[in-house]
C-alpha positions in Angstrom: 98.6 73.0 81.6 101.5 73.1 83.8 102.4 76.9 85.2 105.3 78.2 86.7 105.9 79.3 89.6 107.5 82.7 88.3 103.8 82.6 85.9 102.2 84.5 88.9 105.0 87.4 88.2 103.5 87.4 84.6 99.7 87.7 86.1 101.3 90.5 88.3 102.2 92.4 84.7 99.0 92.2 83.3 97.4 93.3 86.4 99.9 96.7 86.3 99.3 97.0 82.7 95.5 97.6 83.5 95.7 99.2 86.4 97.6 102.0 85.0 95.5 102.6 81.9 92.5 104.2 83.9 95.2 106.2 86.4 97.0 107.6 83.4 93.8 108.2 80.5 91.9 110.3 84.1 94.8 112.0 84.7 95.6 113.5 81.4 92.0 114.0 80.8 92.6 116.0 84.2 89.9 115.0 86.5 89.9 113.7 89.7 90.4 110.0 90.3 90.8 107.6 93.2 94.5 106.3 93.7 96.3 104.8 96.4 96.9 108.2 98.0 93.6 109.4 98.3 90.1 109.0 97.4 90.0 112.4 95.0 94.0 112.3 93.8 94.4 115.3 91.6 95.4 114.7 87.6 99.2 114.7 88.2 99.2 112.1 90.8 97.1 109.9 88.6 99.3 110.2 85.4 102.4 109.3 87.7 100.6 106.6 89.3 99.5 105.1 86.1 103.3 105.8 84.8 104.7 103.9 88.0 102.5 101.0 87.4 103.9 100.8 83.3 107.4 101.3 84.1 107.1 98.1 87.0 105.6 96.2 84.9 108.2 96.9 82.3 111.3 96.3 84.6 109.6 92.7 85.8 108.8 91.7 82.4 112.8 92.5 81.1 114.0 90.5 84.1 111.8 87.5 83.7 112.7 87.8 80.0 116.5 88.3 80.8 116.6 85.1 83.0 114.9 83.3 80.5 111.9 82.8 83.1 108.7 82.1 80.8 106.9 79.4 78.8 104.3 79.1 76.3 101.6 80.0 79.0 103.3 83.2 80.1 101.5 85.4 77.7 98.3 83.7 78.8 98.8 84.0 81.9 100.0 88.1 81.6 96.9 88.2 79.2 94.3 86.7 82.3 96.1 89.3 84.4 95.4 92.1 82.2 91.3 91.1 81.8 90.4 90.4 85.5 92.0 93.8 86.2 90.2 95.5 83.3 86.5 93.7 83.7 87.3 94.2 87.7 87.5 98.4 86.7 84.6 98.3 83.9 82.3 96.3 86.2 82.8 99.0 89.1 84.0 102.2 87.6 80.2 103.6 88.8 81.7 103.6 92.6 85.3 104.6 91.8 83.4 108.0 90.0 80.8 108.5 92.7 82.5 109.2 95.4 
């Protein structure tokens, strides 16, 4: 398996794809949640942050593809991204919520 160099800009998509999910799902659910800009960010911020983190994601994924920067280990490595971020979140959501 030979990776990229421009590979860790695909594990850096995965990683926003995940890390936006929980932002955006508390923040339309409108509760509280910990974000960059505080540890209790109110349901707006959250949504926004969650949007930011899509819409990055997005705009380095359409530049990788329109420089023709990927292989067949991309999605792999996007995919690996994606899980460490999520199982990183499941495996400590207790201390994100008990604050």
């Amino acid at each position: 398996m030979s990776l990229g160099l421009y590979d860790v800009w695909y594990f850096i998509i995965g990683f926003l794809l995940a890390n936006g999910v929980p932002h955006f799902i508390f923040g339309r659910a409108g509760k509280l949640f910990r974000s960059p800009f505080g540890q209790k960010s109110p349901p707006k911020v959250n949504v926004l942050w969650g949007l930011a983190n899509f819409a990055l994601a997005t705009a380095i994924g359409l530049a990788l593809a329109y420089l023709g920067l990927y292989d067949q280990y991309s999605m792999a490595v996007l995919l690996a991204g994606f899980w460490l971020m999520a199982l990183n979140f499941g495996f400590s959501i207790r201390r994100f919520l008990n604050e």
